[in-house]
N, C-alpha and C positions, 0 to 999 in steps of 0.2 A: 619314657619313650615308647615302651611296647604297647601303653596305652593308648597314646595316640594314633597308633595305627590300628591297631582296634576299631575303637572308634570313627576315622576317616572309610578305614574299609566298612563298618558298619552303617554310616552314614549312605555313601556309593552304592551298595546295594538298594537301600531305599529306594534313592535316586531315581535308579535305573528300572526300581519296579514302579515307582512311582507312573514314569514314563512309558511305559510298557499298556498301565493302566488308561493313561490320558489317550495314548496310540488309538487303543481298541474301540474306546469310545465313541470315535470319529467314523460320523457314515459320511463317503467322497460319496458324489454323484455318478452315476455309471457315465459312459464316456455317451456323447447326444448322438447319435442316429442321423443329424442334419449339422453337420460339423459348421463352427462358423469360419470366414474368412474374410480378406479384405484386400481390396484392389485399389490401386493410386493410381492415376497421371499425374506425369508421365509413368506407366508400367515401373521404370526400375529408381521410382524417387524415393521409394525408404530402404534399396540395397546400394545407395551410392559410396563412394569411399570418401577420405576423408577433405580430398582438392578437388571431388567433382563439386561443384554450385548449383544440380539441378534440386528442386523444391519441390514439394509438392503443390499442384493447382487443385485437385480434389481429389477423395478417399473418401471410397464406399466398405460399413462393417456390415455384412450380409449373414445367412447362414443358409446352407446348400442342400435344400431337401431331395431326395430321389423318389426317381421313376419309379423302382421294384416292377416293372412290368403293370404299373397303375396306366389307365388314361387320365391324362393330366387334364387339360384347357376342357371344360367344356362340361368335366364330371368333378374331379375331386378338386380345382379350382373352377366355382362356377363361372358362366358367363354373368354380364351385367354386372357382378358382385365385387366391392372393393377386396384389393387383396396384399396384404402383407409387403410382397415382391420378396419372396423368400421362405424362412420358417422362421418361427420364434420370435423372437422380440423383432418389435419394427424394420427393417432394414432402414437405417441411416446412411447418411449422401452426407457429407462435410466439404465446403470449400473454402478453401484456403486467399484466394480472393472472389472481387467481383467476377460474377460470372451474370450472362445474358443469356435464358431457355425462352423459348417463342416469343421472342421481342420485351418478357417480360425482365429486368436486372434484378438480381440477389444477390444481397450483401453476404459476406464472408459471413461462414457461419455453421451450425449442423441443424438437418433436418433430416427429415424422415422421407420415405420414397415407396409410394404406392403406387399401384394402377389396376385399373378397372377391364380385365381381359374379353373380350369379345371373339369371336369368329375370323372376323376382317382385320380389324382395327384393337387397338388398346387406347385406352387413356392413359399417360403417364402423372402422377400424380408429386408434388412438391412440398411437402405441409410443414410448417411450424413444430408441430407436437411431437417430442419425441420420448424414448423409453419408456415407452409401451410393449406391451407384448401385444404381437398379432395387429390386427386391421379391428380388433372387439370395439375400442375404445375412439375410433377416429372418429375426428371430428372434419365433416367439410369446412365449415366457417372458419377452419386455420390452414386451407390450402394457399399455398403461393403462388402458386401456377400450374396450371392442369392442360397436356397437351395430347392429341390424337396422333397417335405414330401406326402404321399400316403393319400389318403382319407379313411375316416371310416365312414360308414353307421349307423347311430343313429334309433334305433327302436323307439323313441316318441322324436318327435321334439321340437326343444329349441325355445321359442317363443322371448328372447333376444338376441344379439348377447351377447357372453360372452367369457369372458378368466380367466384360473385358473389358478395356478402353483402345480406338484407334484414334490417332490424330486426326482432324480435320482442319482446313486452311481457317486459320485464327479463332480455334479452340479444339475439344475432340469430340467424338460421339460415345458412348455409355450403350454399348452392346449386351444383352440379358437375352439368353438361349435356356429352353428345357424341354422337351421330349422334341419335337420336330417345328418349336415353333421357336422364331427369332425377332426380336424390336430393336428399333435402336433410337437413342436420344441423344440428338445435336447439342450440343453445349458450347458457345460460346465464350469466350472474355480475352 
């Protein structure tokens, strides 16, 4: 009997060195700089409880680069130049049903969500391809729909990149604010 505990205890030790070993081993990633996040319509469709019935209609996975007192639109995201709509990997747009952007219908489904920032105006962009990092790899021949949405001038600057959703009569719009500038994309269905 005394043996066996010996042994058990001599085992456990191992064990526990063993794990100790495997612990160290492991490099985690430092925490990102451009934290990701992700926004539904309706706003509270993934905190419902268990007898609400609201769904989600769409859900955007983004990731939130900042200001740091950078000039954004114009320097460190050029003009003319296709752009992410965020950091790091593509930012994705997923709908849950059909949805109608500029007359154009898409089917349920995820895709990626670019746009080409300008002065006045942006392009909003709709593409097929997704999981990618960055705007490196796009491809226009897989846009769905590319739409020109006007800029709006923000009196006190958003120091994250951010996206919201408001309702609109029979769908909502997809709000995207980051230093003093704001677009917004109609959405349908």
């Amino acid at each position: 009997m005394k043996n066996i505990f010996i042994v058990v205890f001599v085992l456990l030790c191992f064990g526990s060195k063993a794990q100790e070993a495997n612990g160290a081993d492991v490099k985690f990633a430092p925490a990102d700089p451009s934290p990701a996040d992700i926004v539904y319509f309706p706003l509270n469709a993934a905190k419902v409880k268990a007898e609400d019935a609201t769904k989600p209609v769409i859900r955007v996975i983004y990731s939130r680069p900042q200001k740091k007192g950078r000039e954004i639109f114009g320097v460190l995201e050029q003009f003319g130049k296709v752009w992410r709509f965020g950091a790091n990997e593509s930012t994705e747009i997923q709908f849950f049903k059909k949805v109608t952007i500029s007359g154009k219908k898409i089917k349920p489904g995820v895709y990626s969500l670019f746009a080409i920032p300008n002065k006045d105006t942006w392009t909003i962009i709709i593409n097929s391809q997704t999981d990618r990092w960055g705007a490196f790899t796009y491809d226009q021949g897989k846009d769905i729909v590319r739409l020109n949405v006007p800029v709006k001038t923000l009196t006190k600057p958003i120091e994250y990149f951010s996206i919201t959703f408001t309702p609109l009569t029979g769908g909502a719009t997809l709000i995207a604010a980051w230093d003093k500038t704001q677009v917004e994309l109609p959405i349908a269905f």
